[in-house]
C-alpha positions in Angstrom: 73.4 -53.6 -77.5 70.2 -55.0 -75.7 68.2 -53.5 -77.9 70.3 -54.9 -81.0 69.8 -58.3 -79.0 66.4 -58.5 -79.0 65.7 -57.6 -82.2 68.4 -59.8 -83.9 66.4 -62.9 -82.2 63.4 -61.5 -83.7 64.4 -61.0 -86.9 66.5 -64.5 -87.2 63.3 -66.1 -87.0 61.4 -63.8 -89.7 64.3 -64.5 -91.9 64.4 -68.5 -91.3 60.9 -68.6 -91.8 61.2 -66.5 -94.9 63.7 -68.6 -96.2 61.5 -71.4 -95.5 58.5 -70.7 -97.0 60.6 -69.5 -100.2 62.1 -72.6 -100.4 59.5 -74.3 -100.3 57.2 -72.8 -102.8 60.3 -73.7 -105.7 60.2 -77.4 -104.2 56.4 -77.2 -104.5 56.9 -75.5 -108.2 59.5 -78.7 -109.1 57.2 -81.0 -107.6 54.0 -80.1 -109.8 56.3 -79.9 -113.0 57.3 -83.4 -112.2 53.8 -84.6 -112.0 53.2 -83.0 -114.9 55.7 -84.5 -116.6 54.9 -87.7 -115.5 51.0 -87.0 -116.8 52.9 -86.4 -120.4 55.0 -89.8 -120.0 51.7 -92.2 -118.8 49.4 -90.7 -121.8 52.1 -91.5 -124.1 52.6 -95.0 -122.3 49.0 -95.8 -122.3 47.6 -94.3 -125.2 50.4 -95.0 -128.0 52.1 -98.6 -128.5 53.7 -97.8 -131.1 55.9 -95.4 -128.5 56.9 -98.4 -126.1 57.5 -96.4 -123.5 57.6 -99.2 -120.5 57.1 -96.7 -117.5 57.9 -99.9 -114.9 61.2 -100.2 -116.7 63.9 -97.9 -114.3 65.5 -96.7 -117.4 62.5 -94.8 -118.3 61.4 -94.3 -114.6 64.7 -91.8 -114.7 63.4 -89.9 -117.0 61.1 -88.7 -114.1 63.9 -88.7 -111.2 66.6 -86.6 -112.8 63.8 -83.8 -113.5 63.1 -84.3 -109.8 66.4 -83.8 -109.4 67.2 -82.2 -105.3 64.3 -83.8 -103.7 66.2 -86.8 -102.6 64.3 -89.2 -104.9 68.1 -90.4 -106.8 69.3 -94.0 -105.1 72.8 -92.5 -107.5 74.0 -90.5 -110.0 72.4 -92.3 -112.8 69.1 -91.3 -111.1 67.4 -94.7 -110.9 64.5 -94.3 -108.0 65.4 -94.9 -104.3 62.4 -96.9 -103.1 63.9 -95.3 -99.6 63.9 -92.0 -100.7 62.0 -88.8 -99.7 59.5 -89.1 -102.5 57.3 -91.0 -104.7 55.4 -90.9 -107.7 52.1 -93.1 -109.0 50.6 -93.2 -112.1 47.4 -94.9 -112.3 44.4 -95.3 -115.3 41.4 -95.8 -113.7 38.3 -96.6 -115.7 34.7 -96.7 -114.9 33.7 -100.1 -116.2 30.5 -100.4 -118.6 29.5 -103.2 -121.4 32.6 -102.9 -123.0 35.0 -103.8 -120.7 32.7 -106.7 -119.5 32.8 -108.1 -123.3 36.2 -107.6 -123.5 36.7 -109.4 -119.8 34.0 -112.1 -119.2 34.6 -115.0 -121.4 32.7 -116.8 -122.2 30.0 -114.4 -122.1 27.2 -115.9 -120.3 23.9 -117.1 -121.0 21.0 -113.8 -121.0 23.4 -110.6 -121.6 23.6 -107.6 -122.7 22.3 -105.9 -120.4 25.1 -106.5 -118.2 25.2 -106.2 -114.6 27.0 -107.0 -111.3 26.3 -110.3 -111.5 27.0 -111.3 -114.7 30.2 -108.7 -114.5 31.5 -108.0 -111.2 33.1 -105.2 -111.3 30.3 -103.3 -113.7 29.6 -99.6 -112.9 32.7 -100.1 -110.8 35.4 -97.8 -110.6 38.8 -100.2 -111.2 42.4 -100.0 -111.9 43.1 -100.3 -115.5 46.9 -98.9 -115.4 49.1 -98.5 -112.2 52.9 -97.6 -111.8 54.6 -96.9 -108.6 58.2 -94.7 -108.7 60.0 -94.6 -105.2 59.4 -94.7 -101.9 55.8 -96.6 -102.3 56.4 -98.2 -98.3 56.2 -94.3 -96.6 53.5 -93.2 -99.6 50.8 -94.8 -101.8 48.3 -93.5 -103.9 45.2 -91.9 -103.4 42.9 -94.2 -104.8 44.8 -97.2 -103.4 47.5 -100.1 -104.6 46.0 -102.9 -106.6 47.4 -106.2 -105.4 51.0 -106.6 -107.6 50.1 -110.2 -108.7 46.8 -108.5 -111.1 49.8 -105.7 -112.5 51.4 -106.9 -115.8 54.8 -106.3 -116.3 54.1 -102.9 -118.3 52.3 -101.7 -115.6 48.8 -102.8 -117.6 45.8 -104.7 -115.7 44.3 -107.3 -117.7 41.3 -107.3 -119.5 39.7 -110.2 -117.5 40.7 -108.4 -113.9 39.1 -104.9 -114.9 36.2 -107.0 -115.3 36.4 -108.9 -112.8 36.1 -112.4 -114.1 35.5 -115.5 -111.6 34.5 -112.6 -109.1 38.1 -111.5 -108.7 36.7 -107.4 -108.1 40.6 -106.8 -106.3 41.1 -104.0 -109.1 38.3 -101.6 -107.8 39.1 -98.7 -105.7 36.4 -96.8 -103.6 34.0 -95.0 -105.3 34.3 -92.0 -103.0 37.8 -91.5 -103.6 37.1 -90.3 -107.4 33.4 -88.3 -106.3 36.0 -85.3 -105.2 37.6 -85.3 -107.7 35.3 -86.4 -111.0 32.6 -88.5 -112.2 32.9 -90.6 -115.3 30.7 -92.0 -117.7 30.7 -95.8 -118.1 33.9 -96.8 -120.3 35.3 -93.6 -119.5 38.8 -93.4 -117.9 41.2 -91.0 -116.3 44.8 -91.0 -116.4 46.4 -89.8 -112.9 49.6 -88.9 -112.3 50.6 -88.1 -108.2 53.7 -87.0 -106.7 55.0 -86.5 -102.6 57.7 -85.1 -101.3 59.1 -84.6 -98.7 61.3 -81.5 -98.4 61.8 -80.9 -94.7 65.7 -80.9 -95.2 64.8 -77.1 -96.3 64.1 -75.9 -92.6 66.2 -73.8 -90.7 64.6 -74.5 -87.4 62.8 -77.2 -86.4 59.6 -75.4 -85.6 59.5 -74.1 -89.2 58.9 -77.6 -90.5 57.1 -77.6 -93.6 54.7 -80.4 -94.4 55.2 -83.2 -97.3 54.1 -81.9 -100.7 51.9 -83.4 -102.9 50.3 -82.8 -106.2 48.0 -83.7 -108.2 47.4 -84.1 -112.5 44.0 -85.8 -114.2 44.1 -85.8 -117.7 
């Protein structure tokens, strides 16, 4: 019976943290479908008007939620996004501005260009915001590449022309240029549609001390 003892205790923690890590590789499996997903949804947003697929718009955002169903996203049974809950999802466009977005931004276009530059365009050669949507909990989480300021994000989730650019000096739509050198370089013009997703699935843990982390995942299209 002492034997039995000891090796119960043993083998209640092998089979807790087996459990564990089980359960967590299918949350981390839901979680990169989801950002997937969510990739699909923000090309289709972005790149096709014709779709009007308003991803700020909660009705659409539960497209996104019930697929992400059991990771305590849901604020109720029509899935609409808990900004409370235990996850979160961004989508963001980010665009290395060149010539054409300082055209298309600084008007009128002064005196001397092309060439353009910094000073005629602010934000040129700039990595900016051009596209940013935040699903859920975006107090505990944010993305990567940081949150533009909310008064430059147009109600589809769109920056405007004159803010990628960064017209009257206004350069609050860049983001760091070291947080896209891990991950890729563009050309100038050239964008990248992002789609990131936490969660956090610690609910799965038997015992405290087999707490798994918060997952997150990544999609550039």
């Amino acid at each position: 019976m002492l034997e039995f003892s000891i090796v119960t205790i043993s083998l209640a923690f092998m089979f807790a943290g087996a459990f564990t890590v089980g359960a967590l590789l299918n949350k981390a499996l839901q979680v990169s479908n989801v950002t997937r997903s969510a990739a699909v949804l923000m090309v289709t947003a972005v790149t096709n008007p014709k779709a009007d697929l308003n991803l700020v718009l909660p009705q659409n955002q539960r497209i996104l939620i019930r697929e992400a169903n059991g990771l305590g996203m849901a604020l109720n049974a029509q899935y609409d996004p808990n900004p409370a809950g235990n996850g979160a999802i961004f989508l963001s466009k980010i665009i290395l501005v060149g010539a054409n977005e300082c055209a298309a931004g600084i008007t009128p276009i002064p005196s001397g260009v092309p060439p353009w530059d910094s000073a005629s365009c602010p934000n040129y050669n700039s990595y900016v915001f051009a596209y940013y949507v935040a699903i859920g909990n975006n107090t505990r989480w944010s993305s990567t590449f940081g949150t533009p300021p909310a008064a430059i994000i147009q109600g589809d989730g769109t920056i405007s022309a004159a803010k990628i650019a960064g017209l009257g000096g206004d350069t609050s739509a860049q983001i760091s240029a070291g947080s896209m050198a891990s991950i890729m370089t563009l050309t100038q013009s050239q964008y990248a549609l992002i789609s990131e997703t936490y969660a956090d699935v610690s609910n799965i843990s038997v015992f405290s001390i087999f707490k798994p982390p918060v997952i997150y995942y990544r999609t550039v299209t």
